[in-house]
C-alpha positions in Angstrom: 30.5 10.9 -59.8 27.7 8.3 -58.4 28.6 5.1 -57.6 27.2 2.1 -59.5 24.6 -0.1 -57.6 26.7 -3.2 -56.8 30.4 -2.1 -57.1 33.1 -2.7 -54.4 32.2 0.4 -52.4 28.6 -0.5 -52.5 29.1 -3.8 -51.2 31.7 -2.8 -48.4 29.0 -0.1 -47.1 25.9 -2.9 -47.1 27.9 -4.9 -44.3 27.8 -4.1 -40.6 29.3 -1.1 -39.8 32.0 -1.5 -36.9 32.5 1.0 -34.2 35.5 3.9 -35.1 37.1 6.1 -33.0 37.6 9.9 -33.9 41.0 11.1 -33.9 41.2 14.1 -31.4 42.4 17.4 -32.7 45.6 18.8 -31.1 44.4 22.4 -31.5 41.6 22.6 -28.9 41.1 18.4 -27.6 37.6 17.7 -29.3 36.9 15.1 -31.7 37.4 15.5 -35.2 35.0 13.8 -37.5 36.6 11.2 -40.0 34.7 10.4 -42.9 34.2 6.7 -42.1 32.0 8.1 -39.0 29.7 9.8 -40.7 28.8 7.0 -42.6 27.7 4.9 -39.9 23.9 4.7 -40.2 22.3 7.3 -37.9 19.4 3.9 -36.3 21.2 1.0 -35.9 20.1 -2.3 -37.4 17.1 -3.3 -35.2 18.1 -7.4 -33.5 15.2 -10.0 -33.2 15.3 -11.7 -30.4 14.8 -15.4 -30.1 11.8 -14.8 -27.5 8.9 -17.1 -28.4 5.9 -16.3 -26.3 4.2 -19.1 -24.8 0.7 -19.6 -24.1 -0.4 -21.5 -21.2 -2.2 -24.8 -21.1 -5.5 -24.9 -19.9 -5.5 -25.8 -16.2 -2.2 -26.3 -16.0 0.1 -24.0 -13.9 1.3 -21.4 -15.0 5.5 -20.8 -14.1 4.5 -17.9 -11.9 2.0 -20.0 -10.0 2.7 -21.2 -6.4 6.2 -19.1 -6.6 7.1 -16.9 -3.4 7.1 -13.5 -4.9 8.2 -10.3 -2.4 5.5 -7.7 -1.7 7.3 -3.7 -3.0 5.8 -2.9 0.1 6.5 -5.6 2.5 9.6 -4.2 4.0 8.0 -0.6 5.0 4.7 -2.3 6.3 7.2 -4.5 8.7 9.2 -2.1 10.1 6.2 0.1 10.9 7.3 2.4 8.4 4.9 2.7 5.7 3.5 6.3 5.5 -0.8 6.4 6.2 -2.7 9.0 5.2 -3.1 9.9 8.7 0.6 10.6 9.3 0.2 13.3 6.7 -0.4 16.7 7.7 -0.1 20.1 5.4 0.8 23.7 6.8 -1.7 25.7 8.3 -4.0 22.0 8.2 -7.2 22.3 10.3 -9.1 19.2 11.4 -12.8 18.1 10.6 -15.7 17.0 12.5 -18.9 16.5 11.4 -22.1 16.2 14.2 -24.2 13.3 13.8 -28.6 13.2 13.4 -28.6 10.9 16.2 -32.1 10.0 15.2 -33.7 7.3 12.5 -35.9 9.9 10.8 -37.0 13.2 11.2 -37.6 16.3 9.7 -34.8 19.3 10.3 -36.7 22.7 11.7 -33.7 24.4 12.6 -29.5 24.1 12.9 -28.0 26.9 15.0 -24.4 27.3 14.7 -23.6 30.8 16.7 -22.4 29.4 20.0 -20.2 26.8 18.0 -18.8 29.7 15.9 -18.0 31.7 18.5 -15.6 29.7 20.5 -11.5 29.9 19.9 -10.3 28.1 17.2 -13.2 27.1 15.5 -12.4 28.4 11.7 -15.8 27.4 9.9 -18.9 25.4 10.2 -20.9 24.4 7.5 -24.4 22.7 7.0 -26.5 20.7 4.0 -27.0 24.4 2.1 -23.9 24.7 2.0 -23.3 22.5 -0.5 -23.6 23.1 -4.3 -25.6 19.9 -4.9 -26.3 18.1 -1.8 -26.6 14.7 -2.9 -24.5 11.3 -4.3 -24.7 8.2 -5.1 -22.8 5.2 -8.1 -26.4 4.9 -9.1 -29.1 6.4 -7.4 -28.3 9.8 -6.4 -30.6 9.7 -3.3 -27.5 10.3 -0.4 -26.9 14.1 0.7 -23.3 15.3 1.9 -24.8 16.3 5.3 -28.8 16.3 5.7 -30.5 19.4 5.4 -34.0 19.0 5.4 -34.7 15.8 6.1 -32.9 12.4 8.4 -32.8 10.0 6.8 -30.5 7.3 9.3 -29.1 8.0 12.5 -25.8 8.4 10.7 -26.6 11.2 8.5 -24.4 14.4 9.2 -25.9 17.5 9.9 -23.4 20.1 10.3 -19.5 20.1 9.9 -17.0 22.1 11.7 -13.4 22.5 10.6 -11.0 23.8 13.7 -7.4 24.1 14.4 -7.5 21.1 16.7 -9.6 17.9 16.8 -10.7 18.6 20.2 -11.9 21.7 19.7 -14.4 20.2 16.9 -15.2 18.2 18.8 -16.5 20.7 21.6 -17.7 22.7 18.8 -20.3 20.1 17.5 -22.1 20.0 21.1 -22.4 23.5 21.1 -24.4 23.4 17.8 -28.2 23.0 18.8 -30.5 21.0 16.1 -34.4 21.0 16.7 -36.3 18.2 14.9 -39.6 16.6 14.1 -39.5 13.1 14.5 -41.0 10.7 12.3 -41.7 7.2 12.4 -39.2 5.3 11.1 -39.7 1.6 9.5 -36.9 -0.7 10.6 -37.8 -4.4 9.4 -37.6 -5.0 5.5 -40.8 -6.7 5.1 -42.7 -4.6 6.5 -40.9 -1.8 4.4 -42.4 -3.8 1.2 -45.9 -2.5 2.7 -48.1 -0.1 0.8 -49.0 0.9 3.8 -45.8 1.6 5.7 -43.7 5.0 6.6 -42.1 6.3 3.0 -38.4 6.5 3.8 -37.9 8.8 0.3 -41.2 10.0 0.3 -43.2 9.7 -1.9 -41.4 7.1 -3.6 -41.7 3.4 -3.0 -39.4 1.8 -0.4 -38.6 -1.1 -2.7 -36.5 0.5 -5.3 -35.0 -2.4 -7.1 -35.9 -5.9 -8.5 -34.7 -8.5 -10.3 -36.7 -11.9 -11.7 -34.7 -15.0 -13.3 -37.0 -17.8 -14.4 -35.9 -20.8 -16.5 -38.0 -23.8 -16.9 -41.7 -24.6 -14.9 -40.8 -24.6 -11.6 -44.8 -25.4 -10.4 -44.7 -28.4 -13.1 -40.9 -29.4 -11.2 -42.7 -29.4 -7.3 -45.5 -31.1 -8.5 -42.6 -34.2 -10.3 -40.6 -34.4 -7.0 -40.1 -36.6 -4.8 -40.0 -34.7 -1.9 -40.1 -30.5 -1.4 -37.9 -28.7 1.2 -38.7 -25.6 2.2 -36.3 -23.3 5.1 -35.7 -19.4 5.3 -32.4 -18.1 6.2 -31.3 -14.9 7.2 -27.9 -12.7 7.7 -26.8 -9.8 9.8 -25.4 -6.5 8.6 -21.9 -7.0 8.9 -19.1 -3.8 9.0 -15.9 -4.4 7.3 -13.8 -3.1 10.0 -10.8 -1.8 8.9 -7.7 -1.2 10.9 -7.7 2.5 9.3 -10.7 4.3 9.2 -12.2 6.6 6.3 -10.2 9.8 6.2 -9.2 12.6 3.3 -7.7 15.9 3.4 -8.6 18.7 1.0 -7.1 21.9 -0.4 -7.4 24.5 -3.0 -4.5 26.2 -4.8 -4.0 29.7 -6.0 -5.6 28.9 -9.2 -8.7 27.3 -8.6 -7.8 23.6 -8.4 -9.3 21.2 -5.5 -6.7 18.1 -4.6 -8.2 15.4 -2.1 -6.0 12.4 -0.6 -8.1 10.0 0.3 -8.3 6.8 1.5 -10.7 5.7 -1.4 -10.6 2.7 -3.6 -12.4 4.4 -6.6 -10.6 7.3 -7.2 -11.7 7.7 -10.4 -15.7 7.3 -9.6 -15.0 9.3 -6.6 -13.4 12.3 -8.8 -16.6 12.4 -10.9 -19.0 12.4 -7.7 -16.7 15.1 -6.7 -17.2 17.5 -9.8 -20.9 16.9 -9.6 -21.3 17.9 -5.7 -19.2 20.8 -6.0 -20.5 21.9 -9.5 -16.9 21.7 -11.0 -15.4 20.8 -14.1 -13.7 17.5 -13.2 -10.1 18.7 -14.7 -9.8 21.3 -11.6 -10.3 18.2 -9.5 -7.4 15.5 -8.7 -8.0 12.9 -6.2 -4.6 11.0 -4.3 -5.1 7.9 -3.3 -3.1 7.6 -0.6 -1.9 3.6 1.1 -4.9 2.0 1.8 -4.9 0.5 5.5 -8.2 -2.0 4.7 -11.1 -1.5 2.2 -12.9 -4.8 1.4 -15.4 -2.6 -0.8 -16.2 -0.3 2.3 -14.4 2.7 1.0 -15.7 2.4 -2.6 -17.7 5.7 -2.5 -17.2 9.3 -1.0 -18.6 10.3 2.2 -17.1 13.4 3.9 -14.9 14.6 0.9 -17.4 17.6 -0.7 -18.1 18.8 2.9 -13.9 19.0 3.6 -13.9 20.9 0.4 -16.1 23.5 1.4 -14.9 23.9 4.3 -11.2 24.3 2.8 -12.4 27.3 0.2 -14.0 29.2 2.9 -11.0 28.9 5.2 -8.4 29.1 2.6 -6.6 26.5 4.4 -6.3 22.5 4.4 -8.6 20.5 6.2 -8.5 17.3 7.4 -11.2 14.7 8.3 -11.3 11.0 10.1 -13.5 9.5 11.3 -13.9 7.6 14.5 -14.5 4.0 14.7 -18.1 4.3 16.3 -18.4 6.6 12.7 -17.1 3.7 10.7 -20.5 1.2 12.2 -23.1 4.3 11.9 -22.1 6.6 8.4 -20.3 4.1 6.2 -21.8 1.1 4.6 -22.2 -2.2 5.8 -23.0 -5.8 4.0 -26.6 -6.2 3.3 -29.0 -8.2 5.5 -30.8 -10.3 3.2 -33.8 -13.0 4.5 -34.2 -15.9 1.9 -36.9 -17.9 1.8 -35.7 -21.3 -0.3 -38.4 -23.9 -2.2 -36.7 -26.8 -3.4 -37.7 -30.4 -5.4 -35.6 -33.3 -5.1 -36.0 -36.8 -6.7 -35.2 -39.6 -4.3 -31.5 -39.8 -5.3 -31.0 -36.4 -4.5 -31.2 -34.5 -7.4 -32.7 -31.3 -7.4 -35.9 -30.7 -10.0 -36.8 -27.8 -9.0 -35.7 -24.5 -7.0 -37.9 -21.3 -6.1 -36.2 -18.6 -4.0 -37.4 -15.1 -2.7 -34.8 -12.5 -1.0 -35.0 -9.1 0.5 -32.4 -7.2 1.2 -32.2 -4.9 3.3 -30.7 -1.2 1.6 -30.9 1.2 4.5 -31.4 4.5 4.2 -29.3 4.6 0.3 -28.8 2.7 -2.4 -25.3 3.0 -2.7 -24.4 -0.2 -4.5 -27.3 -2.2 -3.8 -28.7 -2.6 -7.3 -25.4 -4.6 -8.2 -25.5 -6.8 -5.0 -28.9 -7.4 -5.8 -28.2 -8.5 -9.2 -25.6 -10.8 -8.1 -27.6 -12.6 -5.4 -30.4 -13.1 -7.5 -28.0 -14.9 -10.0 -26.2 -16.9 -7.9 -28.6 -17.9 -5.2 -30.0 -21.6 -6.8 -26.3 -22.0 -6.5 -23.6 -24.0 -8.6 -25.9 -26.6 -9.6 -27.6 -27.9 -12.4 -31.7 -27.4 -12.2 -34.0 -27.7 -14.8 -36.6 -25.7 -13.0 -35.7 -22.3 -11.2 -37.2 -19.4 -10.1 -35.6 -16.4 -8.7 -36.9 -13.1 -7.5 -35.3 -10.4 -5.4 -36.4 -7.0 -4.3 -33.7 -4.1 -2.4 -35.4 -1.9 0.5 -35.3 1.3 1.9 -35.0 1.2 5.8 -34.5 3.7 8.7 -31.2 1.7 9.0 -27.3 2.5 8.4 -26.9 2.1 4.1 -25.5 -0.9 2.7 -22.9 -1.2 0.0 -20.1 -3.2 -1.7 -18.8 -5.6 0.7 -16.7 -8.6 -0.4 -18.8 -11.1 -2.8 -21.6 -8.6 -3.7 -24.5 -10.6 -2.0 -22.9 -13.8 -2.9 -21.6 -15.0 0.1 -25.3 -14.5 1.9 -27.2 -16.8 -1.1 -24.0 -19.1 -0.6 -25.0 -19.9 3.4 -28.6 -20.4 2.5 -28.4 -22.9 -0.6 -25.3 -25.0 0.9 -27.6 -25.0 4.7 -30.5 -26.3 2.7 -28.3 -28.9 0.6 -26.8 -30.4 4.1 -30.4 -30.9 5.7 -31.8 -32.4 1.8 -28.5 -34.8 2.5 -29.7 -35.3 5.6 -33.1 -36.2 5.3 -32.8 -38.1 2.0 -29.5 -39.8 4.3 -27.0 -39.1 1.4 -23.6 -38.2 1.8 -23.3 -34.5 1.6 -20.6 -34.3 -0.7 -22.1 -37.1 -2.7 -25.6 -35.2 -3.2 -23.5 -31.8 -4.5 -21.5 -34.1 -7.0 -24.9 -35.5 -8.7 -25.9 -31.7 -8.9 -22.8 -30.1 -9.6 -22.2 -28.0 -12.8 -19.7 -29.4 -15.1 -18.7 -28.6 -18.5 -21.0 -27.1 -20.8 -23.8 -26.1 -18.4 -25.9 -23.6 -18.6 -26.7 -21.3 -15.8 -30.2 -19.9 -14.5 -29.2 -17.0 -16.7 -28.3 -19.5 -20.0 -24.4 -18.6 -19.7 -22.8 -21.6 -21.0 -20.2 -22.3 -18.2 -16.1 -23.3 -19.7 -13.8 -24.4 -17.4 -16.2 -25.7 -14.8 -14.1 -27.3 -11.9 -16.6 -27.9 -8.8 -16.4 -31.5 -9.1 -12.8 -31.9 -9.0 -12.4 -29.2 -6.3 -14.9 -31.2 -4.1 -13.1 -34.1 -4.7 -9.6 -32.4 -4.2 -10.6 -31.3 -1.2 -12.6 -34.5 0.4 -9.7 -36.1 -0.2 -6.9 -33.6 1.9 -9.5 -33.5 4.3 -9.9 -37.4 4.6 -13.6 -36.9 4.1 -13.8 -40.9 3.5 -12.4 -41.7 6.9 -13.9 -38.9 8.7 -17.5 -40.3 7.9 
């Protein structure tokens, strides 16, 4: 018979169920179910928590702000124990070499392998026809695996040679004989801008990217100041130098699929440049991304990866490839040169009217991820001040030169030398205190960048004044 909605029973089974233990049956020792037990609800009542989540206030510290905090990975780095992708090795693992152009530009007439084959131990050798599609790039896909027809940088690869020891490739690559054509190569950026000068990508235009930011009337500024300031700076190609050096090892199983460790930061974009070189589907790809010894945005693209996985299909084995440190300066990117040429119009307290500023940076041989530096320098390079009047163009350039890249900052900290320089000599001439000059210029809340951002949470002021003060800035002058 049912049971009426709010009888006894009813009321007894709404309350919280407590825990009961089933009686054990004598006969064979297993728990015998009472009916009390199987009316305990099947998902327990779910508990709310008193956990209120709190928000923090603006510039104030958070509680995990300024607290020690223990690296996972501390302990294994210290005791030298931390495993590198050049501790690992695989059965049967050969080792990779690849032979260097050795030569700005040039065409290619011939690559003869046969002595290198022939010797002991060398398993395979491969050269730019090799690969399915010979060329890469995050942007501009204007970077082959290994050259083929055409160098483009001394530090473009020609041939590759996968052995069962590192020494032995590395015997093998001067037995491979490579007759060229030189060409003449163009070195210095401006001249590179030149209708007239060598094509490094012929016959497309050395300057392959621009950018122009203009806000105001910077003529109509110059012409209001009280005095104009002009200075050109320039900045070296810089390597990043890492402790490790780029290496990856490839293999192939049974069924088709390709996995590379690699040293790489970008796994991901690195995967996809992967599928398109090797003209696979990119779910028959994984990339590993093994402890990274040092990247600072110099391992943010492939380099040798397609030409170790060729080499591992046609061998059938795993193959290996590092490169040397000399490698690291020559065939990976670098920070990009830039000149900057800086016009700028202050009123005779200091504060700037008006800012023009020109840069050219120097791409090398590749694009790489020179449109994004580009982008940021031109951006950032009338700096973190408040200007009426600006105008800022830059152009990126192919040279004979080792390719830029990503490096930390993205072109920022270049622009950063050359607008703080000019500020200090503007102090200088106008004999204002340096930091007082950058505070009558400095953003603050609510301003608008050369771009018309409007800027929240703007702190230069109070850092310059933070830090004047540890430093003793006061006293010190």
């Amino acid at each position: 018979m049912a049971q009426k909605p709010g009888s006894k029973k009813d009321s007894a089974m709404s309350k919280k169920a407590k825990p009961v233990r089933s009686k054990k049956s004598a006969v064979i020792g297993r728990p015998v179910e009472t009916v009390e037990t199987l009316r305990l609800p099947a998902v327990m009542q779910q508990v709310a928590y008193p956990i209120e989540a709190l928000a923090p206030k603006v510039r104030q510290q958070t509680p995990a702000v300024g607290q020690r905090a223990t690296r996972p990975d501390c302990r294994l780095h210290g005791l030298g124990q931390t495993k590198y992708i050049d501790d690992m090795s695989f059965p049967g693992m050969l080792y990779c070499k690849i032979k260097r152009a050795g030569i700005a530009s040039a065409l290619i007439k011939k690559i003869d392998v046969r002595e290198a084959e022939a010797m002991p131990g060398v398993m395979a050798i491969i050269t730019g026809k090799d690969i399915p599609v010979n060329s890469y790039g995050p942007s501009i896909k204007d970077q082959p695996v290994l050259a083929d027809d055409r160098v483009f940088h001394a530090g473009d690869g020609v041939a590759a040679v996968a052995a069962v020891t590192e020494q032995i490739a590395l015997e093998a690559l001067d037995k491979i004989r490579v007759e060229y054509e030189p060409l003449t190569p163009i070195f210095d950026p401006v001249e590179a801008m030149k209708d007239s000068a060598p094509k490094v990508h012929p016959p497309s235009s050395n300057i392959y990217a621009t950018k122009l930011i203009k806000k105001g009337d910077v003529e109509k500024g110059f012409r209001e100041s009280y005095r104009i300031f002009e200075d050109t700076f320039t900045t070296q190609m810089v390597e990043h130098v890492p402790l490790e050096p780029h290496c990856s090892i490839a293999s192939w199983d049974a069924n088709g699929r390709l996995t590379i460790h690699s040293t790489l930061g970008r796994i991901t974009l690195g995967r996809t440049d992967m599928a398109r070189t090797l003209q696979l589907p990119i779910s028959r790809i994984r990339m590993v991304a093994t402890i990274v010894g040092g990247n600072f945005g110099g391992k943010n693209e492939i380099t040798q990866e397609p030409a170790l996985a060729v080499l591992s299909k046609m061998t059938g084995r795993p193959v290996k490839g590092t490169f040397t440190r000399t490698e690291e300066f020559i065939a990976t990117t670098t920070r990009h040169p830039i000149i900057m040429h800086y016009k700028t119009g202050v009123s005779k307290e200091g504060k700037i009217i008006a800012r023009k500023v020109r840069l050219v940076l120097d791409g090398g041989a590749y694009c790489s991820w020179s449109e994004t530096t580009l982008g940021k320098a031109c951006i950032l390079s009338p700096g973190p001040y408040n200007i009426e009047n600006v105008h800022s163009e830059a152009f990126v350039v192919y040279t004979n030169k080792t390719m830029t890249g990503a490096m930390r900052g993205f072109g920022a900290p270049q622009v950063c030398f050359a607008y703080e320089s000019q500020m200090d000599e503007i102090a200088h001439a106008l004999n204002i205190d340096p930091l007082e000059i950058r505070l009558r210029n400095a953003f603050h809340e609510g301003s608008a960048s050369p771009t018309g951002q409007v800027l929240h949470s703007v702190v230069v002021k109070d850092s310059l004044l933070q830090a004047a003060e540890r430093y003793g800035w006061k006293e010190a002058r």
